[in-house]
VOGU-3710 file (C-alpha; in Angstrom, 3 decimals, decimal comma):
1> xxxxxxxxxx> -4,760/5,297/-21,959  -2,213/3,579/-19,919  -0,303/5,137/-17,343  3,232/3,754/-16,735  4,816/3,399/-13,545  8,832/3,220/-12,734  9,767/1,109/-9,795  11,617/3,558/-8,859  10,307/6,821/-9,776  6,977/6,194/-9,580
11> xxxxxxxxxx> 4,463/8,924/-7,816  2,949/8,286/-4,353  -0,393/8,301/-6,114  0,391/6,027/-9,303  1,737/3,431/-6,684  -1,032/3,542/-4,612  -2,908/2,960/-7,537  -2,173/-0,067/-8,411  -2,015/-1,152/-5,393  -5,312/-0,758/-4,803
21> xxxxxxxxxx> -6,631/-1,944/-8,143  -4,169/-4,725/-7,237  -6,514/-5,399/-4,142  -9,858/-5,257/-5,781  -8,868/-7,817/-8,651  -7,301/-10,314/-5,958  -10,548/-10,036/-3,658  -12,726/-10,845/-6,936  -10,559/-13,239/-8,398  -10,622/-15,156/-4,427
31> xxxxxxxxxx> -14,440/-15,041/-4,589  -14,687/-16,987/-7,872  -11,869/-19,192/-6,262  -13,735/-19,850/-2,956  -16,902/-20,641/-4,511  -15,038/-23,310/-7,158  -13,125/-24,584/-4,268  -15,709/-25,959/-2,106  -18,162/-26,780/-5,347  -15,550/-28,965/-6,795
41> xxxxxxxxxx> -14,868/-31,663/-4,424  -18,511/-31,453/-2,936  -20,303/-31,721/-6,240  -17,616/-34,615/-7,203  -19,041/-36,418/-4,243  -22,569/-35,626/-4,812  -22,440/-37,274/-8,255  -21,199/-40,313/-6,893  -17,131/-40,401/-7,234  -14,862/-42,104/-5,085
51> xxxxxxxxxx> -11,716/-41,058/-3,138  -9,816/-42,015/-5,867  -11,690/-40,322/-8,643  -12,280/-36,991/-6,805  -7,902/-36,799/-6,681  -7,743/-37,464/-10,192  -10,438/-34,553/-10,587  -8,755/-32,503/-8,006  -5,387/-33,149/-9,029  -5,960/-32,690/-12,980
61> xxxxxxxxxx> -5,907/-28,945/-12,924  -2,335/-28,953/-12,744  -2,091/-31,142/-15,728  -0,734/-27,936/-18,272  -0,735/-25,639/-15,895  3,364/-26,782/-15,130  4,190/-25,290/-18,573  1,536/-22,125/-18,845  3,572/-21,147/-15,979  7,009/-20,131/-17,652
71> xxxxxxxxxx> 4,780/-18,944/-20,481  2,745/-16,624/-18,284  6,155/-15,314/-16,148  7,837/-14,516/-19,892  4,643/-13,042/-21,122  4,502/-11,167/-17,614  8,315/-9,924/-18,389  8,142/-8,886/-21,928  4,214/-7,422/-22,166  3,114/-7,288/-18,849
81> xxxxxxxxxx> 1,060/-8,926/-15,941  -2,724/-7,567/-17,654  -2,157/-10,220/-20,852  -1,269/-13,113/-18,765  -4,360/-11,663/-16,186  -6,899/-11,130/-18,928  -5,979/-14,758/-19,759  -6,591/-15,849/-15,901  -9,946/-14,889/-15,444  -11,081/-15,765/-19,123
91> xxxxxxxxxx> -10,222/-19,283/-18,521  -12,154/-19,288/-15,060  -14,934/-17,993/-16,734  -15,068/-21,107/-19,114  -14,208/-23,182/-16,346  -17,586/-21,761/-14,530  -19,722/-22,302/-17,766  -18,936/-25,705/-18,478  -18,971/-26,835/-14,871  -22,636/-26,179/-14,704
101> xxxxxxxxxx> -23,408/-27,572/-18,106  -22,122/-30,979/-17,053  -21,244/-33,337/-14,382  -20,045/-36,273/-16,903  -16,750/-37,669/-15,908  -14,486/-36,219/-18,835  -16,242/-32,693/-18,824  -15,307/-32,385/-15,374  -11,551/-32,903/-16,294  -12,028/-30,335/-19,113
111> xxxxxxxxxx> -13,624/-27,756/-16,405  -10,636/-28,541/-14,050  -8,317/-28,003/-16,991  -9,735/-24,544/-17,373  -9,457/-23,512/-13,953  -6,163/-24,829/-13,545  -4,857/-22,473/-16,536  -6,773/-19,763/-14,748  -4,788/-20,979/-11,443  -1,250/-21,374/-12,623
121> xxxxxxxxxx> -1,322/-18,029/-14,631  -3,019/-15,635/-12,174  -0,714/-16,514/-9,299  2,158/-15,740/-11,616  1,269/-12,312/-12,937  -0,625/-11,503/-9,118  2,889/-12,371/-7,220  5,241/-10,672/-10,585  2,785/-7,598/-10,689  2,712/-6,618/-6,746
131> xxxxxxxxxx> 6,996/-7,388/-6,492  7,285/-5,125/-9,039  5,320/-1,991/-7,698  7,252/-2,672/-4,116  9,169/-5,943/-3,037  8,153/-5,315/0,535  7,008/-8,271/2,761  4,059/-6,004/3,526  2,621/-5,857/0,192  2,765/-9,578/-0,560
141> xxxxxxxxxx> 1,448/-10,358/2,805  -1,373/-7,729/2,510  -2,426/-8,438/-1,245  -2,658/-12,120/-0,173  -4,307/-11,411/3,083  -7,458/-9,055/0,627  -7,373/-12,248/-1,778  -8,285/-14,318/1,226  -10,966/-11,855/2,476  -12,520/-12,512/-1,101
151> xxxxxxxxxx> -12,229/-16,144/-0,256  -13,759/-15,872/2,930  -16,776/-14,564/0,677  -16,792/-17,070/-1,792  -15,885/-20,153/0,545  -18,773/-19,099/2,621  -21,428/-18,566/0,173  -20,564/-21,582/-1,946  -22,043/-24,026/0,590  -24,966/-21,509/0,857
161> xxxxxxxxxx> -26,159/-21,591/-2,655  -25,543/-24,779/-3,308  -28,308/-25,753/-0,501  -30,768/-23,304/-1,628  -30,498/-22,813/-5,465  -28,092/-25,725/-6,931  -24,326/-26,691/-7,931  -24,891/-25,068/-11,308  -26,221/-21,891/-9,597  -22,872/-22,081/-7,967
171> xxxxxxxxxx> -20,870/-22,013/-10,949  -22,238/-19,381/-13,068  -22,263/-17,252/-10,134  -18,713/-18,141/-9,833  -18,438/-17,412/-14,022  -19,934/-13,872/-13,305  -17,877/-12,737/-10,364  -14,259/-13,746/-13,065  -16,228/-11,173/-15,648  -16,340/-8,681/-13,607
181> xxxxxxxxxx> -12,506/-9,095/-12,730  -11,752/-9,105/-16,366  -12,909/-5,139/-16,060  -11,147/-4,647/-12,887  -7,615/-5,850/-14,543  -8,000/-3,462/-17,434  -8,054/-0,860/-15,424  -4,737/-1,810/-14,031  -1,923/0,456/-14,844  1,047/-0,812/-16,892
191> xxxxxxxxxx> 4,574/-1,164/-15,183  7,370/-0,342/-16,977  10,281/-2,905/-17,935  14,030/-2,332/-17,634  14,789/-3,746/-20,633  11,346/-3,590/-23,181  12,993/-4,829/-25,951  14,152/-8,103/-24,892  12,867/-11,323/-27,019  11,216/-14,161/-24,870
201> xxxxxxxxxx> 14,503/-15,874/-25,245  16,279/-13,544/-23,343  13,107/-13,201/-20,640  13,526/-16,750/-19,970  17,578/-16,982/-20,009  17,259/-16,627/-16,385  15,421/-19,910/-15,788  18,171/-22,350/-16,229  20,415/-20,374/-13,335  17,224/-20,810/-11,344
211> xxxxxxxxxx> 17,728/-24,830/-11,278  21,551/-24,269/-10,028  20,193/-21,404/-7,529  20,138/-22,933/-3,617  17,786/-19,884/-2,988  15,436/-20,603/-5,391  15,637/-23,966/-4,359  14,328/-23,238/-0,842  11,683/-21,148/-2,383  11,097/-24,308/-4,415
221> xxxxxxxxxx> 10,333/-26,319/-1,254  8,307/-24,096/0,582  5,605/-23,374/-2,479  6,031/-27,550/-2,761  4,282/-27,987/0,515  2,375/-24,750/0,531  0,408/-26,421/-2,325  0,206/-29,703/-0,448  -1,560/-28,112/2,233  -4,131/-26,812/0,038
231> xxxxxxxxxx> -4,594/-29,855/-1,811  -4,758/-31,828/1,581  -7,494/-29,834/2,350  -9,658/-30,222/-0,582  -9,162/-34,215/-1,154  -8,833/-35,265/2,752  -9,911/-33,074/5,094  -13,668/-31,837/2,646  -14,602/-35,444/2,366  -13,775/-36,374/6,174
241> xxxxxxxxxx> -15,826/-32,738/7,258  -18,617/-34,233/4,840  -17,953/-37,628/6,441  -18,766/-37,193/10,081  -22,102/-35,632/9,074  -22,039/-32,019/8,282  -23,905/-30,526/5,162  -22,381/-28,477/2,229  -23,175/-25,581/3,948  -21,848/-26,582/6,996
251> xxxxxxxxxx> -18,480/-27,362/4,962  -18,635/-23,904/3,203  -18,666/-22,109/6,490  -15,787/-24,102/8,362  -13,582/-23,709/5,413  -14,096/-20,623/5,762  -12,649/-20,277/9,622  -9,418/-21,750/7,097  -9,286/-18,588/5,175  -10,336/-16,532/7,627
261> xxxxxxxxxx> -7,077/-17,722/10,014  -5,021/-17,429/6,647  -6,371/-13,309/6,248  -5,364/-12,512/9,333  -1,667/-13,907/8,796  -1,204/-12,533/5,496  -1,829/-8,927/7,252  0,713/-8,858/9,641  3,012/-11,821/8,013  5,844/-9,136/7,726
271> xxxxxxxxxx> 5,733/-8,415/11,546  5,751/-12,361/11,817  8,711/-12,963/9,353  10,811/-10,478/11,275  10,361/-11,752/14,296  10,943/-15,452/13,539  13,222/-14,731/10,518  12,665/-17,506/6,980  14,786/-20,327/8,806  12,276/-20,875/11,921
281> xxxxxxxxxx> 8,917/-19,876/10,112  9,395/-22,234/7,477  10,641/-24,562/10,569  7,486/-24,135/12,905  5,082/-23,977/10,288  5,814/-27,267/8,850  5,422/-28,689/12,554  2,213/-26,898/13,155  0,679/-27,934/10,086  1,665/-31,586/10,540
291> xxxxxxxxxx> 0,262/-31,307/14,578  -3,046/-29,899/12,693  -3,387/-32,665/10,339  -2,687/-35,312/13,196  -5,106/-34,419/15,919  -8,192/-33,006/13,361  -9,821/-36,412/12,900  -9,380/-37,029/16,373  -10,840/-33,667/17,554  -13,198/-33,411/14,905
301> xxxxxxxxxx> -16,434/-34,752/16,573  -15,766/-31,605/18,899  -17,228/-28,874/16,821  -15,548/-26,202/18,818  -12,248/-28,046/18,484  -13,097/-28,287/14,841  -13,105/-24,779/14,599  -10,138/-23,613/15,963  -8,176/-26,741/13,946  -9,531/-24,549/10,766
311> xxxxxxxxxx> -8,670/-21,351/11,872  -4,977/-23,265/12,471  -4,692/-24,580/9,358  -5,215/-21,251/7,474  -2,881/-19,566/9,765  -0,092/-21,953/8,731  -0,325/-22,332/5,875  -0,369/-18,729/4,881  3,107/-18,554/6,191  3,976/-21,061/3,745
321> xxxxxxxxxx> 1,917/-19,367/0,891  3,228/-16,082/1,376  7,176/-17,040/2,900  7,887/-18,615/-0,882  6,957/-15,350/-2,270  9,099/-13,645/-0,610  12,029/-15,841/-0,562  11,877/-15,510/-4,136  11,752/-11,642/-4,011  14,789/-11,919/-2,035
331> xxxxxxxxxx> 16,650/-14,318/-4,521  15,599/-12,987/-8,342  16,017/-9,608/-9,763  13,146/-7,488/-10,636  13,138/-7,427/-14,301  13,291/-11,340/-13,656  10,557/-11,116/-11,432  7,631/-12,445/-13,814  9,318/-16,121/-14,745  10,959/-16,375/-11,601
341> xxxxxxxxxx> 7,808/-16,748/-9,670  6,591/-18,791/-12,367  9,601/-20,834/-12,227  8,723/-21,821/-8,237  5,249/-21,914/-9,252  6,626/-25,076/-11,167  6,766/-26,938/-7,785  3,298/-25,643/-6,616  1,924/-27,123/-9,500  3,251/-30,715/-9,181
351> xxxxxxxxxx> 2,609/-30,954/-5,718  -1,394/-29,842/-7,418  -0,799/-32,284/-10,013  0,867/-35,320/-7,458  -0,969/-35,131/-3,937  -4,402/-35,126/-5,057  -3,934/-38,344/-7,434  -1,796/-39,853/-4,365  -3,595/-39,026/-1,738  -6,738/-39,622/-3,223
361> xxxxxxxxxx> -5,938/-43,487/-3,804  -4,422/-43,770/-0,519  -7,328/-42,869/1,451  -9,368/-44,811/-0,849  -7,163/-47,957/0,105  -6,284/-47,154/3,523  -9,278/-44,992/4,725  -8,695/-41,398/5,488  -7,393/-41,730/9,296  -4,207/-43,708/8,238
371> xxxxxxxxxx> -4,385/-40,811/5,313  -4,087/-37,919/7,914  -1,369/-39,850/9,902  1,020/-39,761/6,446  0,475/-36,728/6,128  0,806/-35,231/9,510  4,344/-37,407/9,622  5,363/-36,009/6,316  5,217/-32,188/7,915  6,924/-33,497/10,525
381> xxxxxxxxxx> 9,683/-34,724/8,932  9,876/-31,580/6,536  9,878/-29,513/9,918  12,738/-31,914/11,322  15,093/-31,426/7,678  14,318/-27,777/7,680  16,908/-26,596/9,781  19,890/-28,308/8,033  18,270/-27,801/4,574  18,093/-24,421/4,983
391> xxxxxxxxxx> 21,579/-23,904/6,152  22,748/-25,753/3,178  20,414/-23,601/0,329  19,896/-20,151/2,019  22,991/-19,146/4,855  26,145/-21,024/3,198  25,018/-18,879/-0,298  24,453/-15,994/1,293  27,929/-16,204/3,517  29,676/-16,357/-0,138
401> xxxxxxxx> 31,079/-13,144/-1,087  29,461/-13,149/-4,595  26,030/-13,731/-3,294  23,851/-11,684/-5,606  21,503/-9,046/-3,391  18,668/-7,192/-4,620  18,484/-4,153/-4,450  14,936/-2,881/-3,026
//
């Protein structure tokens, strides 16, 4: 039987609850995605693929995933986050299967299409589910920082059994670990709504304020090149690692320094947040990122160098990952919580859907040095803007006396 929870009247013990349930299905679910992450691209390249193809691969995960994403966030808001999880991990289950039944061109597409519904909906109901049992920076820094603990796990093993038992091996392990999170999530206790009868219409009457909002507009940004960093990383900086002669295991293990720098943030990112405030993290992490993506295939034949430009990159861009988040805490209300995060998830999932593809066919014209050069100068310039964009979205709304505050 399910055991509801009030935001605000919830017991010590209910809350800890779920947030501890919430931990265990984010470290599974980050297995399964560290395992897919590095098979993907690698196996792409094994079968023969070029730049080009592997970003239309890459990239065509996000293909539906843009409009599952309001879906999930109203599903999220009317029935709650288990539905729209249940749905998450059944789709990377079939995205598993088929992935190791076939390496044909168009199968691959339909695998990616499947793991990109899993993708877009679980990051909805994860970020909508853990606002909603406490808005605090320190639970949506520390439930991302156990999901990249699982894909520490994952990214580190893929490489592993890829060597010694196959791809295929890979993804049915990956198929297994979602199963098991489907039992985890049904164990998840149900948070109640401040309005349960509502009809999806009136869940999703929020989202057109959300296009007018200059908040949500600089959450909007950040998740935008959040999920460039991510996809950067599968379709330029996996094939260049692959490249200048290191193995799939080899791969596996210095993604994982990535995730490992990005666990470490997402622990303390509330200590890091205060300290800088949302104006200079978003500021200096841009910079960093584009620095990273400058000097690591000039470093790279250094494997020590290599290493710590990993553990960088995961550091950054965890402040990125998790400072959208919470920007959007800061500028939704909680019974809007749900399609709020999927309405910023929006821009996460064209950046998935539009660097991949773009990137992809750049390197494959250019080569992949004059790839990491654009891309470095692209942070750059983001980190440059920031400071005036900001002011514009975030200060001048919040200096207006009818600036809407949550209430925590």
């Amino acid at each position: 039987m399910d055991q509801s929870i009030s935001n605000e009247t919830a017991s010590t013990a209910h809350e800890q609850r779920s947030v501890w349930l919430m931990y265990l299905a984010a470290f599974g679910y980050m297995i399964m995605y560290g395992l897919m992450n590095v098979a993907v691209p690698l196996y792409a390249l094994h079968l023969g693929y070029d730049l080009a193809e592997l970003g239309i691969i890459i990239g065509s995960q996000a293909a539906f995933g843009l409009l599952l994403r309001l879906v999930a966030g109203a599903i999220a808001d009317k029935f709650g986050e288990r539905w729209v999880l249940w749905f998450s991990f059944g789709t990377a289950i079939a995205a598993g299967l088929i992935f190791a039944a076939s390496g044909a061109f168009a199968m691959l597409i339909v695998a990616q299409l499947c793991f990109g519904f899993s993708r877009a909906t679980y990051w909805t109901a994860t970020q909508s589910y853990a606002s909603r049992i406490n808005a605090s920076h320190e639970i949506l820094g520390r439930i991302s920082g156990t999901g990249n603990a699982g894909q520490v796990i994952g990214t580190f093993a893929s490489g592993y059994i890829i060597v010694a038992l196959s791809y295929s091996s890979t993804f049915l392990v990956a198929a297994g670990v979602a199963a098991v999170g489907v039992l985890i999530v049904s164990s998840l206790p149900t948070l109640q709504r401040k309005a349960s009868a509502r009809t999806f219409r009136q869940v999703l009457a929020p989202v057109p304020g959300f296009f007018k909002d200059k908040g949500m507009a600089m959450s909007a940004i950040a998740a935008f090149f959040a999920s460039t960093a991510i996809s950067l990383s599968l379709v330029i900086v996996i094939p260049h690692i692959k490249g200048i002669g290191y193995n799939e295991s080899a791969n596996g293990a210095l993604l994982t320094l990535l995730v490992t720098g990005a666990i470490a943030t997402g622990m303390v990112f509330g200590k890091i947040m205060a300290r800088t405030g949302e104006k200079n993290l978003y500021t200096y992490a841009f910079a960093l990122l584009g620095l990273i993506l400058i000097l690591l295939p000039q470093l790279s034949g250094s494997t020590p160098a290599l290493v710590v430009i990993m553990i960088a990159y995961g550091i950054v861009f965890e402040l990125m990952a998790v400072g959208y988040t919470v920007t959007t805490t800061h500028n939704s209300k909680l019974e809007q919580r749900g399609v709020a995060m999927a309405y910023v998830g929006l821009y996460w999932g064209v950046a998935q859907l539009i660097i991949p593809t773009g990137f992809g066919f750049l390197a494959k014209t250019f080569g992949l040095e004059v790839t990491f050069w654009v891309a470095g100068g692209i942070f750059i310039a983001a980190s440059l803007a920031n400071p005036i964009v900001y002011r514009r979205l975030v200060e001048k709304k919040n200096a207006l006396p009818s600036a809407p505050a949550e209430s925590h």
